[in-house]
C-alpha positions in Angstrom: 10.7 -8.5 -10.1 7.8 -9.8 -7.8 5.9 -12.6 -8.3 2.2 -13.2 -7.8 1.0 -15.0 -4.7 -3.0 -14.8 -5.3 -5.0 -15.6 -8.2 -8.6 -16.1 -9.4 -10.1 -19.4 -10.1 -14.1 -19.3 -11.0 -14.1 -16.4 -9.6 -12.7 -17.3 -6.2 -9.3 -15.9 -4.7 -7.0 -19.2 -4.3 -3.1 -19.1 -3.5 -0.3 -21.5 -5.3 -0.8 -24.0 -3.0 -4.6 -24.8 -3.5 -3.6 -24.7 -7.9 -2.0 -27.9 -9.2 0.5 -27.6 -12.1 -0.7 -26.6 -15.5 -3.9 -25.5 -14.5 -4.9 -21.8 -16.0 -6.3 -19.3 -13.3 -6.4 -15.7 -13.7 -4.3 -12.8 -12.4 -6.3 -10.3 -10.3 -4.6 -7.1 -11.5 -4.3 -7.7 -15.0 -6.5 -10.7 -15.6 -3.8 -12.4 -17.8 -3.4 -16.1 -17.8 -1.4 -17.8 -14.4 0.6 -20.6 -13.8 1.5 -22.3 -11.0 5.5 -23.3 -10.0 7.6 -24.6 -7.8 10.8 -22.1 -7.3 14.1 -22.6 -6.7 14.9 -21.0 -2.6 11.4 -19.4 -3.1 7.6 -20.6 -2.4 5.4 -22.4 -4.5 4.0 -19.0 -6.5 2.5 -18.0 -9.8 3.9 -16.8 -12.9 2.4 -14.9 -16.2 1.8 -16.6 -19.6 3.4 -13.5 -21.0 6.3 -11.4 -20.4 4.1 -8.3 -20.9 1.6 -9.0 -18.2 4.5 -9.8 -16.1 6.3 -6.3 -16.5 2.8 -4.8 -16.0 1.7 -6.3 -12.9 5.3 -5.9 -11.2 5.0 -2.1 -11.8 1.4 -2.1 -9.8 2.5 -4.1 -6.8 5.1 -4.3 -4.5 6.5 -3.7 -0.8 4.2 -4.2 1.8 0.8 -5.8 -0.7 3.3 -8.8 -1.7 4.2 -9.5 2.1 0.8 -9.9 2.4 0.0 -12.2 -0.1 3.3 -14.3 0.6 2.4 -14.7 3.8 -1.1 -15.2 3.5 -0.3 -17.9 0.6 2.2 -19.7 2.7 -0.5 -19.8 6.1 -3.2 -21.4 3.8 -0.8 -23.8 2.5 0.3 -24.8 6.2 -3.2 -25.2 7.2 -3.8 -27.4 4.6 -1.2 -29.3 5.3 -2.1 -29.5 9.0 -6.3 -29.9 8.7 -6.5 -32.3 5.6 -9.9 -33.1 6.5 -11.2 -29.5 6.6 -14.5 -28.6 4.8 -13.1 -25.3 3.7 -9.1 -23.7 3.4 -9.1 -20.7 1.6 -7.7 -16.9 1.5 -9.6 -13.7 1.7 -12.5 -15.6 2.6 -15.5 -13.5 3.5 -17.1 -14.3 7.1 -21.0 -12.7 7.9 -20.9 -10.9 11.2 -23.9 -9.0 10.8 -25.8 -8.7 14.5 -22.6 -8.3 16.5 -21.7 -4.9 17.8 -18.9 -3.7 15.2 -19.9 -1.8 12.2 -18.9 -3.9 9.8 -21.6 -6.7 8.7 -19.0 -9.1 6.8 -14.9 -9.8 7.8 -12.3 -11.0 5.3 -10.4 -12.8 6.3 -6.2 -13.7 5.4 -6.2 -17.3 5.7 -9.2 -19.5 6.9 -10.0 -23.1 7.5 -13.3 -24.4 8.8 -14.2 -27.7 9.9 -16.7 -30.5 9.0 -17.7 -30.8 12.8 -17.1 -28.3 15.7 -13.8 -28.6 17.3 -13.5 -28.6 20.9 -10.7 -26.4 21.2 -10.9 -24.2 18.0 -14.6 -23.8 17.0 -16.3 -23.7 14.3 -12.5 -23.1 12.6 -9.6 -21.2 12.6 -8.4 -18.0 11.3 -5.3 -16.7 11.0 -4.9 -12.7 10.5 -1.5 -11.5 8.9 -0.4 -8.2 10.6 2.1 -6.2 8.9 4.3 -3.9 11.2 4.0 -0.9 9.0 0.4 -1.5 9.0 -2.2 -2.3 11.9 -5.4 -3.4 12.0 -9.0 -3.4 14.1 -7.4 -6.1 16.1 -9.9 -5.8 19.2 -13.0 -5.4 16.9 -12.1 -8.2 14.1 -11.0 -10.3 17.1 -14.7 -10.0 18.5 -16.3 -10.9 15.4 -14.4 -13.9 15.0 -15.1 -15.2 18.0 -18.6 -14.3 18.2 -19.1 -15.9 14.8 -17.6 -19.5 16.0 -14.1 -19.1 15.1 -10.6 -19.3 16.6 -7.9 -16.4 15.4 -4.7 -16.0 15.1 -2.4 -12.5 14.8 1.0 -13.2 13.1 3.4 -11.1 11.5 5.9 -11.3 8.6 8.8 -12.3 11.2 6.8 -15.5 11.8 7.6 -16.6 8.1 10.3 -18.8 6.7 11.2 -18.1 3.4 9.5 -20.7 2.0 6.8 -22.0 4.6 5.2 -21.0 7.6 5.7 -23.6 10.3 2.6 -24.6 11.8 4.3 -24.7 15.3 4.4 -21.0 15.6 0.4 -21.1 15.5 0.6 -23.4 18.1 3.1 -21.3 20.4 0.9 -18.1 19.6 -2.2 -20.3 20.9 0.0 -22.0 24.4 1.5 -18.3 25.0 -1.5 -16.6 25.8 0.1 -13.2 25.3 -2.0 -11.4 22.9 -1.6 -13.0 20.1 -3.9 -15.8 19.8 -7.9 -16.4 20.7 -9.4 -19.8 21.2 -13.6 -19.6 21.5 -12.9 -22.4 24.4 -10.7 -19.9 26.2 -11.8 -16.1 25.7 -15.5 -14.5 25.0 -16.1 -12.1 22.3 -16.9 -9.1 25.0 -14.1 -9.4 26.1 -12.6 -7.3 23.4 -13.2 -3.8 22.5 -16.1 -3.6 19.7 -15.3 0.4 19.1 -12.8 1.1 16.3 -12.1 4.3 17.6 -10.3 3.2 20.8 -7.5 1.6 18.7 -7.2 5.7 17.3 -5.1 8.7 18.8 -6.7 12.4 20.3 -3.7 14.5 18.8 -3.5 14.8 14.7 -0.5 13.5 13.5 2.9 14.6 12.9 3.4 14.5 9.2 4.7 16.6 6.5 1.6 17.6 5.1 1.6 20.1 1.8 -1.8 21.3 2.0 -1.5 21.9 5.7 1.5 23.6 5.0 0.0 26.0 2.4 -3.1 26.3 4.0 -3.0 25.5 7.7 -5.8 22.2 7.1 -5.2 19.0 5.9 -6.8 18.4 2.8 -9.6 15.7 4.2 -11.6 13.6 1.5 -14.5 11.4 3.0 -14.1 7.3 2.5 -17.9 6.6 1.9 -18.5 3.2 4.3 -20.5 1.3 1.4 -17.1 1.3 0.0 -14.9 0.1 2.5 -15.2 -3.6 3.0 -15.4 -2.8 6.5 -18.2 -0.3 6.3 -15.7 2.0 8.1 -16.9 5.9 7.4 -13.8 8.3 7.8 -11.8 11.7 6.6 -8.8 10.8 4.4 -6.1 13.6 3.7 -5.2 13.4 0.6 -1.8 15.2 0.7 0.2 13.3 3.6 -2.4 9.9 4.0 -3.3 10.8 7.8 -7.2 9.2 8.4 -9.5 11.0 10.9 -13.1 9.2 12.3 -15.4 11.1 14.6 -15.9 9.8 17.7 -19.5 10.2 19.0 -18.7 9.4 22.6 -15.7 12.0 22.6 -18.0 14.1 20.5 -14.6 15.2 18.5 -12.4 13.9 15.9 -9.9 11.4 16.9 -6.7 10.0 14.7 -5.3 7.2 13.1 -2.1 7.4 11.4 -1.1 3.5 11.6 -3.7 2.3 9.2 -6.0 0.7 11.7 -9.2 2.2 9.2 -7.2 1.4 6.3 -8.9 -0.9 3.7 -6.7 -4.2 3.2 -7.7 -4.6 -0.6 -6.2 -4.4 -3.6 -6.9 -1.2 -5.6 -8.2 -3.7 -8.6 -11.5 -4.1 -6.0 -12.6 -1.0 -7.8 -11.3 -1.6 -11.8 -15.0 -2.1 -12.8 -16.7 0.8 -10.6 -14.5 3.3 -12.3 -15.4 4.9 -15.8 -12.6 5.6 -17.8 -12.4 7.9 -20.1 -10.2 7.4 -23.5 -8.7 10.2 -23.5 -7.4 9.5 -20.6 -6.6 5.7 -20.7 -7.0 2.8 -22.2 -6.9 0.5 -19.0 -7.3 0.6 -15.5 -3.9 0.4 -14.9 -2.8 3.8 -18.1 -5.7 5.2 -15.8 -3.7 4.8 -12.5 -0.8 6.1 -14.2 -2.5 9.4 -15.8 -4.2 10.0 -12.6 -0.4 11.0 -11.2 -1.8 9.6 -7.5 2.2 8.8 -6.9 4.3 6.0 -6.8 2.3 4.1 -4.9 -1.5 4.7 -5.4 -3.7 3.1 -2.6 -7.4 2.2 -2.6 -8.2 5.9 -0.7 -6.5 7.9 -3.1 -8.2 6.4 -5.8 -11.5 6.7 -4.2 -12.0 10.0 -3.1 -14.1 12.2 -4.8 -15.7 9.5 -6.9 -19.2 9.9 -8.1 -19.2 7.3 -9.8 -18.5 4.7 -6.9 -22.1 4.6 -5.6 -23.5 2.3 -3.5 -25.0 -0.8 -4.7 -26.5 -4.2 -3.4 -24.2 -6.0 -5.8 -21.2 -8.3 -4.5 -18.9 -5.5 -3.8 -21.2 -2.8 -2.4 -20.6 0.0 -5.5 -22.4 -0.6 -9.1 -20.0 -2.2 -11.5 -20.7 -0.5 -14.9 -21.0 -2.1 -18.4 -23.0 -2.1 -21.3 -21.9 1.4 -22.6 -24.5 2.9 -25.0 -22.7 5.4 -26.8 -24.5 8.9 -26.9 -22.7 11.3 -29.0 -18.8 11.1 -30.5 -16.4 13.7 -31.1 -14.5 15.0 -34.1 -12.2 12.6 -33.6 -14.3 9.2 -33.5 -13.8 9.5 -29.7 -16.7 8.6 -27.0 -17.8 12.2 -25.6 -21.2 11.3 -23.9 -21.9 7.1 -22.9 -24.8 6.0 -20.9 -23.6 2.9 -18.5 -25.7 0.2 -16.6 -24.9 -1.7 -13.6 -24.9 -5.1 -13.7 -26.6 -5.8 -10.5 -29.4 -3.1 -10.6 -31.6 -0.9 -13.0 -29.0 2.0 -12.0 -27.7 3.8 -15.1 -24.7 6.7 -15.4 -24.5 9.2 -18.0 -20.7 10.1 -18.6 -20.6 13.5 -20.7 -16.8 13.7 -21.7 -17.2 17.2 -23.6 -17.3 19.5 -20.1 -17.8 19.1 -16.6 -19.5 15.6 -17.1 -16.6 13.5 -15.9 -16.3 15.6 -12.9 -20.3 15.5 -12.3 -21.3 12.2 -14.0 -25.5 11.9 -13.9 -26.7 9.2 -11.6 -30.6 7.6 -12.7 -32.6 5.2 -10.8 -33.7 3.4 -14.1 -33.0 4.1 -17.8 -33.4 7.8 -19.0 -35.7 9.2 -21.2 -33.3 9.2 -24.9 -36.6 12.4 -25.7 -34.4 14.2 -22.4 -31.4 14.7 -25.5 -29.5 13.1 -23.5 -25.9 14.2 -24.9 -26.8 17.8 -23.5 -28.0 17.1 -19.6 -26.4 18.4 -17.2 -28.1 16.8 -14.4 -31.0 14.4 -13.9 -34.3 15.8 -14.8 -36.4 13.4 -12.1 -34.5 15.4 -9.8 -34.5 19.3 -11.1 -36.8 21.5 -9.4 -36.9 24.3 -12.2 -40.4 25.6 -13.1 -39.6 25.0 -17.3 -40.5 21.3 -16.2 -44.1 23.0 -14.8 -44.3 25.8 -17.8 -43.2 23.3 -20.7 -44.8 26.1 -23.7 -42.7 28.2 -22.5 -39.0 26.7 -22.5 -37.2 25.0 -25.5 -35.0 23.2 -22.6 -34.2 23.5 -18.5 -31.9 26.1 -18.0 -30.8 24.3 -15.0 -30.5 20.4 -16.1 -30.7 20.6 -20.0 -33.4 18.5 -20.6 -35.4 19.4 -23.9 -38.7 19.9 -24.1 -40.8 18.0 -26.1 
């Protein structure tokens, strides 16, 4: 069974070694109750208050995502160790690049330390990115933000690790090598890395076993929206093999990435309170996943696509988070057919209509609807409807086209 290696205290991301004993944080996939523990031939990590949150979370994580967070957890603990009189150490910590020449206006970063005065070799701090080799990343881009924001970085891998610490000589090798692997602000300048993503991408499409190509002769691509992506990386996601596809405006074509260097490095549970679920379908985030049948391992693209709910928003994550529901109309059964939503961050409100095609085309308003609209028969927003029965009102009970009723 796995064992959790990140968890949430007041909100922030913090790993075992930053939590002493006995203090209560919360896990980020389930948000049950965490320890803290020491374990026999195995890092400092976190365990569940209850067996039942335990067996949950195991079966929604695993492989590559608890590499990560091992070695991400053990990093921060060994810069801890090594800069005790840091101003900040922390994981996942969000950096603002906006103004360089990269798309993305913020980097997360694995594990980050940053210091109370400027050091002469390292900068404003040090950051140290966690590559895993199934897995690659926007090394040349992410490497030029760093830099041009002040900070030293870092590239390690999982061999790098112990099994129970990360040696803090190995950062220093990776820094003394000068083979790739390691950036000092005293030694390299930002332009001289790549700030294109596409140059880290292929020209040919990939190789896979693709069903809908198969059938069909086309991959099935799905658009990743960039307000979505913590990277602000727009692309094409095929939905039956996982290949990614980004046009290149230089190239004025499509090139390819099948490595994962577009690939979002966060947790599907980055997107728990932008999706609506409906009862029918689940109870939880997690029953929803399951239902869903996205396969054995569910990603934060497959659950994406085709979302209409995931808009973009100016709140914290970049897509409305939805709560308050307003219940509309029940069915037969008590159940919730038609809820009206609001975000928490703006005057944005969704109508869900659970009785037809409403899930699949849920109603986006600017600001609160109308409750004279009916709203438990609208198919689409009336602000937004061009049909004359909104100009002719004596002459229409309702819009043929939206629904709304007339008063």
């Amino acid at each position: 069974m796995t064992v959790p290696f990140r968890a949430l205290l007041d909100g922030e991301i913090v790993v075992p070694e930053q939590v002493d004993d006995q203090q209560v944080v919360e896990c980020p996939e389930c948000r049950g109750i965490l320890y803290p523990r020491d374990g026999d031939q195995r890092a400092r990590h976190f365990f569940h208050a209850s067996d039942d949150d335990s067996e949950a979370c195991s079966t929604a994580s695993g492989g590559e995502s608890d590499t990560h967070a091992r070695c991400t957890a053990l990093t921060v603990a060994a810069l801890a160790e090594q800069f005790p009189t840091a101003t900040h150490v922390g994981a996942e910590i969000t950096i603002d690049v906006t103004g360089t020449a990269t798309a993305p206006e913020t980097r997360r970063t694995d594990a980050f330390v940053e210091f109370q005065e400027e050091n002469p070799y390292f900068g404003r701090g040090l950051i140290i990115e966690v590559q895993h080799k199934h897995h690659s990343k926007d090394i040349e881009g992410t490497t030029h933000d760093h830099l041009a924001a002040g900070y030293s970085v870092a590239w390690l891998t999982p061999d790098d690790f112990g099994d129970e610490q990360l040696d803090y000589d190995v950062v220093d090798d990776a820094f003394r090598a000068d083979d790739g692997h390691a950036y000092s602000i005293r030694e390299h300048d930002p332009w001289e890395f790549e700030t294109r993503v596409e140059v880290n991408l292929e020209w040919e499409p990939p190789s896979r076993k693709c069903f809908p190509y198969a059938e069909t002769g086309s991959h099935d691509w799905r658009r990743i929206p960039s307000y979505a992506h913590p990277d602000s990386y727009e692309y094409e996601f095929c939905r039956g093999c996982g290949s990614r596809r980004q046009y290149d405006q230089t190239l004025t074509r499509f090139v390819y990435d099948y490595e994962g260097v577009l690939a979002p490095e966060v947790r599907i549970d980055e997107l728990r309170d932008a999706i609506i679920i409906h009862r029918e379908v689940a109870d939880d985030f997690e029953g929803w996943l399951e239902a869903k049948r996205l396969g054995p391992d569910p990603t934060f693209e497959t659950v994406l696509v085709n979302r209409v709910d995931v808009a973009p928003c100016r709140g914290p994550r970049g897509v409305h988070e939805w709560d308050r529901k307003e219940v509309i109309e029940r069915g037969y059964d008590d159940r919730v057919d038609v809820a009206l939503w609001e975000c928490r961050y703006c005057p944005v409100h969704l109508l869900m209509n659970h009785t037809g095609a409403g899930e699949t085309v849920p109603i986006l308003f600017g600001e609160a609807p109308d409750p004279e609209w009916g709203l438990d028969y609208l198919f689409a927003n009336p602000r937004r409807c061009g049909h004359r029965s909104h100009r002719d009102q004596a002459d229409w009970d309702d819009c043929p086209s939206c629904r709304q009723l007339n008063p």
